[in-house]
C-alpha positions as CSV (number, residue, x, y, z in Angstrom):
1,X,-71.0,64.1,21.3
2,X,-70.6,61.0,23.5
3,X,-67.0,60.9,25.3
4,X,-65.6,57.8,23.4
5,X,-66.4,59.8,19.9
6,X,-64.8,62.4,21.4
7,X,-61.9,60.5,22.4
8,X,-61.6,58.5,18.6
9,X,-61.9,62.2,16.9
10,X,-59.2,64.1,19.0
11,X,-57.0,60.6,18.3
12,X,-58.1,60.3,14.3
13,X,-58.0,64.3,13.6
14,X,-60.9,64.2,12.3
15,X,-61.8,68.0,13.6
16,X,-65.6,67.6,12.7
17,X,-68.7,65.0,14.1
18,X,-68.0,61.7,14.5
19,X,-69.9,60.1,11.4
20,X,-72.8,57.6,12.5
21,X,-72.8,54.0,11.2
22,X,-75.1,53.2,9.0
23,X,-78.7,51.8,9.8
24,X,-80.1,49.1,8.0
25,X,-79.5,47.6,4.8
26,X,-77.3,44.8,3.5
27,X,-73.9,47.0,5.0
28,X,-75.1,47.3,8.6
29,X,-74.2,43.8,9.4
30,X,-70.5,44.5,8.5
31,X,-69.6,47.7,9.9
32,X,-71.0,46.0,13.7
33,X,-69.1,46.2,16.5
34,X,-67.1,42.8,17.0
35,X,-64.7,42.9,19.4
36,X,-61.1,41.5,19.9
37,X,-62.1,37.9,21.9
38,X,-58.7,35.8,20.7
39,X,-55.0,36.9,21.0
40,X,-52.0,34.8,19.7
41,X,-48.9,35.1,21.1
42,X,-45.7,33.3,19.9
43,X,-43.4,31.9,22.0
44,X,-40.2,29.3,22.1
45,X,-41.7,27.5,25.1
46,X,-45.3,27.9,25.4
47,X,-45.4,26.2,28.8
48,X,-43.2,28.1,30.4
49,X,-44.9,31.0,29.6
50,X,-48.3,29.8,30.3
51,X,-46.8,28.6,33.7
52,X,-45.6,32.8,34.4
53,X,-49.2,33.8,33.1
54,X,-51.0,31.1,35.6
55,X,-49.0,32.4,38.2
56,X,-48.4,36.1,37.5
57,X,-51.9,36.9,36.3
58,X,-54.7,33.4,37.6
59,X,-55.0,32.8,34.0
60,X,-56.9,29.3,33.4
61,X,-55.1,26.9,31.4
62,X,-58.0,25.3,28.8
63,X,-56.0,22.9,26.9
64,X,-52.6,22.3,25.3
65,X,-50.7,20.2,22.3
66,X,-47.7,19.0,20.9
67,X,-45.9,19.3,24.3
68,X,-44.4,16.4,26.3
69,X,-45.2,17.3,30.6
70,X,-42.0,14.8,30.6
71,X,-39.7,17.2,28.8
72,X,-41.5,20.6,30.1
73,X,-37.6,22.2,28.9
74,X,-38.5,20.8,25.2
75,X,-41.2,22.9,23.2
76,X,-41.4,21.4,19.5
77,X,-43.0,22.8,16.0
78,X,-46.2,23.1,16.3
79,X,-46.8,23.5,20.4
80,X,-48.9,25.2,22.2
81,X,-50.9,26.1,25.5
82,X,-54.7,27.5,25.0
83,X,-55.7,30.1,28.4
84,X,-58.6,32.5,29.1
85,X,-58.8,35.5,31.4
86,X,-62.5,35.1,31.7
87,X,-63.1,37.1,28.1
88,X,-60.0,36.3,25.8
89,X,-58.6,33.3,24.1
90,X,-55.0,33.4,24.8
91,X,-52.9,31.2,22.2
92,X,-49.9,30.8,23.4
93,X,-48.2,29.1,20.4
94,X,-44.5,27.4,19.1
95,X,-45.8,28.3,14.7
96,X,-44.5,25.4,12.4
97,X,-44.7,28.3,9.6
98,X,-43.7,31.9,9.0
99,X,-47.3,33.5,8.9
100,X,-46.0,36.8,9.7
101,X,-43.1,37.0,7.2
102,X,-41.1,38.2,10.4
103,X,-39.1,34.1,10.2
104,X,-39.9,31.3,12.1
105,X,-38.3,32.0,15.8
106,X,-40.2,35.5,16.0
107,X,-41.6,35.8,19.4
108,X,-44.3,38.3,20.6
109,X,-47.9,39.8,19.7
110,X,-48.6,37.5,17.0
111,X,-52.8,38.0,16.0
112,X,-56.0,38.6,17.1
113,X,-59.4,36.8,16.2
114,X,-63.3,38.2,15.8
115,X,-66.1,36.0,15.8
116,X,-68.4,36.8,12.7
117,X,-72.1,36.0,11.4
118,X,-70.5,34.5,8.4
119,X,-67.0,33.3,7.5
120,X,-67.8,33.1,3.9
121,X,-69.2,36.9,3.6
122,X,-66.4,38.0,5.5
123,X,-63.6,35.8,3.4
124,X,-65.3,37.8,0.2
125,X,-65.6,40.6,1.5
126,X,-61.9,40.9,2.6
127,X,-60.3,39.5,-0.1
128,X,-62.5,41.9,-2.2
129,X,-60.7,45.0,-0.2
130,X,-57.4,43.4,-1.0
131,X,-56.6,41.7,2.0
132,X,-54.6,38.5,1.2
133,X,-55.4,35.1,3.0
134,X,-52.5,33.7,4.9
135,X,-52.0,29.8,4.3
136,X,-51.6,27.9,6.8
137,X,-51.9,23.9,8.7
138,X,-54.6,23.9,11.4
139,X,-52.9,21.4,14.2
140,X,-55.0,18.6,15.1
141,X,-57.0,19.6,17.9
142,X,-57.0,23.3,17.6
143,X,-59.9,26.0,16.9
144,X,-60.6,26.5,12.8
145,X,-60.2,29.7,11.6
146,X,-59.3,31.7,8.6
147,X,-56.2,33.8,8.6
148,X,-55.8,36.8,7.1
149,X,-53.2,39.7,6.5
150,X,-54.8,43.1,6.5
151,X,-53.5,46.7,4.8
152,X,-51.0,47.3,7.4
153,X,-49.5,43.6,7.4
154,X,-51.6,42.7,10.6
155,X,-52.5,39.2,10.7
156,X,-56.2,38.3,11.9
157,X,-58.5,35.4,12.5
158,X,-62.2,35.5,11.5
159,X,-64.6,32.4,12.9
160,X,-67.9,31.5,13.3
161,X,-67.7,30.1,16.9
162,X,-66.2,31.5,19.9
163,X,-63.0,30.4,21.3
164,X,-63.1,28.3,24.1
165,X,-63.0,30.4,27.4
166,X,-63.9,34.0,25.7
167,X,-66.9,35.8,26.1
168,X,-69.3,35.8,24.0
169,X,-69.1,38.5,20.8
């Protein structure tokens, strides 16, 4: 058994083989690997922070909107600052709306995003295993995706597109 399968059974309990994907057919398509290639965090004043991660970490800063450079202390609703690490998406983002039911002024991990073959598949197929769309207001300007809220109240994008500055799925 390949180390990571180890490493997945010890951490699941499974106690027996890891148990292959499945070849072929319609279902192969959807149980493929798609990894993690946008992270949302929320923040009060997403250019401050994106000026610690620039600094602290040579983040690259692809774009931003709703913020004034004339008022850098002033951070309205919606706001935000768009960075990659050379393979992520990094949203760093002021929400209008309370997507994660946690209020408005939550601040921290807010979602990730996975780019899929397609959205419309996906959208059925999730909603079919119960996994409620979250509503939201794209802002003008920003990367179109569909939210949703999954079994353990994680919220996640799917797309069809990459994210600007993340490596391709």
């Amino acid at each position: 058994m390949p180390p990571r399968d180890r490493m997945l059974q010890k951490k699941m309990g499974t106690g027996g083989a890891a148990q292959p994907r499945p070849k072929g057919g319609k279902g192969s398509e959807m149980t493929k690997l798609r990894p993690i290639r946008h992270l949302a965090i929320a923040s009060d004043n997403p250019a401050k922070a994106a000026e610690f991660y620039k600094q602290n970490f040579g983040w690259t800063e692809l774009k931003r909107f709703g913020l004034d450079s004339d008022k850098p202390d002033e951070a309205p609703r919606p706001s935000g600052v768009f960075m990659s690490d050379g393979t992520l998406n990094i949203a760093i983002l002021k929400f209008a709306d309370d997507q994660l039911l946690k209020g408005v002024d939550y601040t921290g991990l807010h979602h990730f995003g996975v780019v899929v073959e397609d959205v419309n598949e996906w959208m059925d197929l999730l909603m079919k295993q119960g996994c409620a769309q979250v509503p939201y207001e794209i802002p003008p300007g920003t990367h179109a995706e569909y939210k949703f809220r999954g079994p353990d109240g994680v919220v996640f994008d799917i797309t069809g597109h990459q994210w600007d500055g993340s490596a391709p799925a």
